[in-house]
LUMKOLMI-961954 format. One record per residue (C-alpha): x, y, z; residue in one letter; residue number from 1; chain. Coordinates in steps of 0.05 Angstrom, whole numbers, padded with zeros to 5 digits. Layout:
% residues N
pt x: X&y: Y&z: Z&resn: a&resi: NUM&chain: A;
...
END
This chain:
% residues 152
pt x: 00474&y: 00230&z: -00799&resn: x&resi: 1&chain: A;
pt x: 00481&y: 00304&z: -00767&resn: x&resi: 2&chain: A;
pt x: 00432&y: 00361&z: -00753&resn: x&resi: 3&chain: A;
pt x: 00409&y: 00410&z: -00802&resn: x&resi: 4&chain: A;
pt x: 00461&y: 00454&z: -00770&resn: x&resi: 5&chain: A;
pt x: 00513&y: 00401&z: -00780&resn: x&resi: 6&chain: A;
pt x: 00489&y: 00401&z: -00854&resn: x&resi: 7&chain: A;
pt x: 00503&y: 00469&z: -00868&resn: x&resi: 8&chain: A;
pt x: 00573&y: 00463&z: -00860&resn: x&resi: 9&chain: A;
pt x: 00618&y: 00458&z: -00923&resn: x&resi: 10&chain: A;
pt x: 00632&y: 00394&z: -00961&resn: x&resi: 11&chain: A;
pt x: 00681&y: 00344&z: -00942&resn: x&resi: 12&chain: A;
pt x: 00731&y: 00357&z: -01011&resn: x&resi: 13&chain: A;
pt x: 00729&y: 00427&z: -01005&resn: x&resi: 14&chain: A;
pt x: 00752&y: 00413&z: -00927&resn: x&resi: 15&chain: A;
pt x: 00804&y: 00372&z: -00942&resn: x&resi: 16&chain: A;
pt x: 00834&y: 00415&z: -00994&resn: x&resi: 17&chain: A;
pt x: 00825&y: 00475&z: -00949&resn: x&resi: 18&chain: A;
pt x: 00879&y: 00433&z: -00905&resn: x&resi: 19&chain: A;
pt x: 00826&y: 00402&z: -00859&resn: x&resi: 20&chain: A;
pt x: 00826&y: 00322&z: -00837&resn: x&resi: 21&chain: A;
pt x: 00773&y: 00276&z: -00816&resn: x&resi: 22&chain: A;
pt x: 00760&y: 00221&z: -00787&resn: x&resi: 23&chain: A;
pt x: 00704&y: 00171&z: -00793&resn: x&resi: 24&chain: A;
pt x: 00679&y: 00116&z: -00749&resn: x&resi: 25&chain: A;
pt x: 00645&y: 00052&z: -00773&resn: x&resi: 26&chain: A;
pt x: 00611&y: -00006&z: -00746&resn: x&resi: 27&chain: A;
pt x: 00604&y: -00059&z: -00780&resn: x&resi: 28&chain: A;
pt x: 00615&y: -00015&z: -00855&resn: x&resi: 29&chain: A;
pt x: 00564&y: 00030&z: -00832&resn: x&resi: 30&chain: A;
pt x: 00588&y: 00109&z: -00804&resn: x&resi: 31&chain: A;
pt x: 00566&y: 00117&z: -00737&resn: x&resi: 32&chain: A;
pt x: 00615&y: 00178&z: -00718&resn: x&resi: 33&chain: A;
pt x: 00658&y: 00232&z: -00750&resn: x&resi: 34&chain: A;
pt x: 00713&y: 00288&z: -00725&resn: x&resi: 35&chain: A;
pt x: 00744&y: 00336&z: -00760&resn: x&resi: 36&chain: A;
pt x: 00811&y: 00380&z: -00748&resn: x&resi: 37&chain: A;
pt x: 00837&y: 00433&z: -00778&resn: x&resi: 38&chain: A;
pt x: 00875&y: 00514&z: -00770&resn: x&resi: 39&chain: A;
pt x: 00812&y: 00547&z: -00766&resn: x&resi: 40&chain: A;
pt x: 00794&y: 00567&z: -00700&resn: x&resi: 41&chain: A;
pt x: 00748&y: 00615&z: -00663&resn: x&resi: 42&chain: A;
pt x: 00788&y: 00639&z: -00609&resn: x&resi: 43&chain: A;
pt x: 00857&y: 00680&z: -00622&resn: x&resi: 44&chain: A;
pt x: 00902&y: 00634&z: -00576&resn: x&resi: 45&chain: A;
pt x: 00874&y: 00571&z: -00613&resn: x&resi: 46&chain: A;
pt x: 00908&y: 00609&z: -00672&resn: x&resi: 47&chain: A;
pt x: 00975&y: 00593&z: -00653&resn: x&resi: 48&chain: A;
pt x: 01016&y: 00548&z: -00709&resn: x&resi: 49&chain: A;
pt x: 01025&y: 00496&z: -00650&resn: x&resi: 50&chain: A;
pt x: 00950&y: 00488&z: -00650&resn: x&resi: 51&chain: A;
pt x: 00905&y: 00443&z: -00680&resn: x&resi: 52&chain: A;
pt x: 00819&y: 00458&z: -00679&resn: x&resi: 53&chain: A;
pt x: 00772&y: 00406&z: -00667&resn: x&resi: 54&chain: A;
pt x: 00716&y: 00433&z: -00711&resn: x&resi: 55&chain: A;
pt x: 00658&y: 00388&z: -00710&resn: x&resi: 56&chain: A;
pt x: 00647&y: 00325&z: -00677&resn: x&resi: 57&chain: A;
pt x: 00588&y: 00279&z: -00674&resn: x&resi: 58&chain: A;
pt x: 00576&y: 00199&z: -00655&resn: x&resi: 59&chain: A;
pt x: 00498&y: 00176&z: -00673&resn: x&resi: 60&chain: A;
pt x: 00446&y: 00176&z: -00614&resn: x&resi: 61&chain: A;
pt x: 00447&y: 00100&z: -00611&resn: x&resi: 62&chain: A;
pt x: 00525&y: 00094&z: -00610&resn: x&resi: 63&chain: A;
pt x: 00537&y: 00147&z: -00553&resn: x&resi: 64&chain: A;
pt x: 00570&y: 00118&z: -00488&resn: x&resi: 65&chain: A;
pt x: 00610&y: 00073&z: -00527&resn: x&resi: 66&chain: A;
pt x: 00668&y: 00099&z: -00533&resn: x&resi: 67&chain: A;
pt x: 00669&y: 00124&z: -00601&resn: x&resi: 68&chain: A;
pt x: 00682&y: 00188&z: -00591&resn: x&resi: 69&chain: A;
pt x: 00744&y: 00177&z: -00543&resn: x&resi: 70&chain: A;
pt x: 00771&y: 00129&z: -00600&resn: x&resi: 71&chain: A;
pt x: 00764&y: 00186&z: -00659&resn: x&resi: 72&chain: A;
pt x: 00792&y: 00242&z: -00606&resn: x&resi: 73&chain: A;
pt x: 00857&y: 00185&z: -00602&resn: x&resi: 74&chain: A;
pt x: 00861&y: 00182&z: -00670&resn: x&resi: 75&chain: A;
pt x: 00862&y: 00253&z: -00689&resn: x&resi: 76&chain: A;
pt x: 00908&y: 00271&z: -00627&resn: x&resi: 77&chain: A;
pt x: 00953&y: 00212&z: -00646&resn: x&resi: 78&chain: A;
pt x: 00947&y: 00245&z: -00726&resn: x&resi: 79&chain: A;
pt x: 00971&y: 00312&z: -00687&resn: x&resi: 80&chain: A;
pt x: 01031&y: 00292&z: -00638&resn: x&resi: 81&chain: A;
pt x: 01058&y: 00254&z: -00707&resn: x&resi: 82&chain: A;
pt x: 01050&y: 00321&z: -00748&resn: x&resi: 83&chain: A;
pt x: 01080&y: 00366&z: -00690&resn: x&resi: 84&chain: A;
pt x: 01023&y: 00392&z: -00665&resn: x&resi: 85&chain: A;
pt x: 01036&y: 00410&z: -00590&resn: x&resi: 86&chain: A;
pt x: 00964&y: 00425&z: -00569&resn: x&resi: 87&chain: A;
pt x: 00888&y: 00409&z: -00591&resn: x&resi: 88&chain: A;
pt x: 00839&y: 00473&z: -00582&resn: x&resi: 89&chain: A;
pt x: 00765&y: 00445&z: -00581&resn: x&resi: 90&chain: A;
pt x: 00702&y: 00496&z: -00582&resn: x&resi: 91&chain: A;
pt x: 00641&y: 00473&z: -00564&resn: x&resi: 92&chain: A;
pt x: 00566&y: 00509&z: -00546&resn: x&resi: 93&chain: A;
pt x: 00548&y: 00511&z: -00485&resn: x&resi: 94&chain: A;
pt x: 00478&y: 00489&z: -00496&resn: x&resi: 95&chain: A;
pt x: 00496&y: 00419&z: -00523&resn: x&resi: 96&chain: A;
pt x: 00496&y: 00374&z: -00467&resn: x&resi: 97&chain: A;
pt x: 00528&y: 00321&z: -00501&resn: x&resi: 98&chain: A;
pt x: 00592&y: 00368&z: -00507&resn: x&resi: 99&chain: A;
pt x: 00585&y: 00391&z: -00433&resn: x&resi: 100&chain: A;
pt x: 00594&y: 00320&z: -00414&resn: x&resi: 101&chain: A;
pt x: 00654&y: 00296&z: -00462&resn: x&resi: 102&chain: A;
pt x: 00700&y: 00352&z: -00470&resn: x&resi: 103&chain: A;
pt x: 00720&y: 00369&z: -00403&resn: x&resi: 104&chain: A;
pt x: 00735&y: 00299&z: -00395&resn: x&resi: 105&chain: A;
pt x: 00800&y: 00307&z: -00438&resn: x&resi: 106&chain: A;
pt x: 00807&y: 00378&z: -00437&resn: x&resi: 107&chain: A;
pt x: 00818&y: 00445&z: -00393&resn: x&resi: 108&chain: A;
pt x: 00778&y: 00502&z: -00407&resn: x&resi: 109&chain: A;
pt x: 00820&y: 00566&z: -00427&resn: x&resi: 110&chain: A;
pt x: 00758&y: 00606&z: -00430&resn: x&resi: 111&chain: A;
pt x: 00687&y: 00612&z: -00440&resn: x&resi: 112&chain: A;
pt x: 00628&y: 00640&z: -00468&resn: x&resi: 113&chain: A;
pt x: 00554&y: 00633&z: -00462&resn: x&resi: 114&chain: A;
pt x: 00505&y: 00646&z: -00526&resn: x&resi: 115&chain: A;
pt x: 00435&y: 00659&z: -00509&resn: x&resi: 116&chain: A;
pt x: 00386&y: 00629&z: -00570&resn: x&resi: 117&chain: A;
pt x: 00317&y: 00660&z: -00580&resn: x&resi: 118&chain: A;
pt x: 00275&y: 00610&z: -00616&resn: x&resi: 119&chain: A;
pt x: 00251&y: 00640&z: -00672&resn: x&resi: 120&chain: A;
pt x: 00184&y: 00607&z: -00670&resn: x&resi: 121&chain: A;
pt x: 00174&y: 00656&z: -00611&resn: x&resi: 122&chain: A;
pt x: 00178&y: 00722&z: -00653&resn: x&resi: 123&chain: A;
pt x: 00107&y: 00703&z: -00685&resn: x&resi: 124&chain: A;
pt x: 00082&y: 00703&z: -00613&resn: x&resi: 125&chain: A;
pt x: 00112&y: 00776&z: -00603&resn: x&resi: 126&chain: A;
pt x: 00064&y: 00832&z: -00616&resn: x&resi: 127&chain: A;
pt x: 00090&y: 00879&z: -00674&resn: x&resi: 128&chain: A;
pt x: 00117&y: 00949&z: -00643&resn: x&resi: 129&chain: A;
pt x: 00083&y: 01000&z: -00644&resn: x&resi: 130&chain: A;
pt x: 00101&y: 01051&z: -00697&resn: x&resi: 131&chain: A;
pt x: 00114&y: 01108&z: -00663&resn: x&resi: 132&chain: A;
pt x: 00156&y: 01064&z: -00618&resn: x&resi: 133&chain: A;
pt x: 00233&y: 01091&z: -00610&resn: x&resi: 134&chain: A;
pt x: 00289&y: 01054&z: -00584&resn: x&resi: 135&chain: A;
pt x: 00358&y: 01081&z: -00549&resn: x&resi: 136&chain: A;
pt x: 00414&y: 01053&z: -00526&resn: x&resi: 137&chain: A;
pt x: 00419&y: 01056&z: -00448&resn: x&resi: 138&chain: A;
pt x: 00486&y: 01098&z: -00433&resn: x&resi: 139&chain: A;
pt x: 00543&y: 01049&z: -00394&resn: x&resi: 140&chain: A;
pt x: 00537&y: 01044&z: -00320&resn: x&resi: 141&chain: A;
pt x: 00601&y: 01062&z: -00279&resn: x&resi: 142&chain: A;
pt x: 00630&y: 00996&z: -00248&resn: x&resi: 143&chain: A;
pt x: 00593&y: 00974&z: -00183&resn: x&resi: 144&chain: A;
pt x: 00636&y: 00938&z: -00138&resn: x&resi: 145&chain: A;
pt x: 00644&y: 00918&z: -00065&resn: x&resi: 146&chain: A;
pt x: 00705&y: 00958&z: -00039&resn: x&resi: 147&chain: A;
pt x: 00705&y: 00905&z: 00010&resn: x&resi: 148&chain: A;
pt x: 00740&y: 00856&z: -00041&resn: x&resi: 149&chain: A;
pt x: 00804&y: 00868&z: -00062&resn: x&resi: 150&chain: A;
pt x: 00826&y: 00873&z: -00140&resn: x&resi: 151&chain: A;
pt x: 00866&y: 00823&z: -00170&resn: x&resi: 152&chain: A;
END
């Protein structure tokens, strides 16, 4: 059902017995969209003991705009609130526009990050270095800054 990147993760017993949970969704006896939960988080304040990670989420192509995934974000955020869990942290990239559409329906951002991704079919374009070819790091600017604008 998922990506190749979705198939890298680790299996679902070994997830489960780590303490993770997961839910599936099925129409008609067939899976058409899963989310999992658990501690592990990538941000410190999702760390909290209060806090429970959405970790991977994904509804089939076909089934999107259905309401699947609000239903399996009910169910694991009704799972939560009856376990004690006060909050849900989600992380999501920002290149999946899929996720840029459904999470901040439900949720806030507390922060944010942006990944650049070189394709790596684009390094066999690249012509090799040459070898005599040195590379330094560039020393820090000082802060530029319109005095202008007051600091917070």
């Amino acid at each position: 059902m998922p990506d190749k990147a979705m198939e890298q993760e680790e299996d679902p017993a070994s997830f489960i017995q780590s303490g993770g949970h997961e839910w599936a969704a099925l129409r008609e006896g067939r899976p058409v969209g899963f989310m999992r939960v658990s501690r592990e988080c990538e941000h410190f304040a999702a760390g909290h003991a209060s806090v429970m990670n959405v970790g991977g989420t994904y509804v089939l192509p076909e089934e999107r705009g259905r309401g699947i995934g609000t239903l399996l974000l009910g169910a694991a955020t009704g799972w939560m609130a009856e376990q004690g869990y006060a909050r849900c942290g989600v992380d999501y990239e920002s290149i999946n526009p899929y996720a840029q559409a459904f999470w901040p329906r439900y949720f806030m951002p507390y922060t944010g990050s942006v990944v650049r991704r070189v394709d790596e079919r684009a390094a066999g374009y690249l012509p090799p270095a040459e070898p005599e070819t040195e590379v330094y790091p560039v020393p820090r600017c000082r802060e530029q800054r319109d005095p202008a604008i007051p600091r917070e």
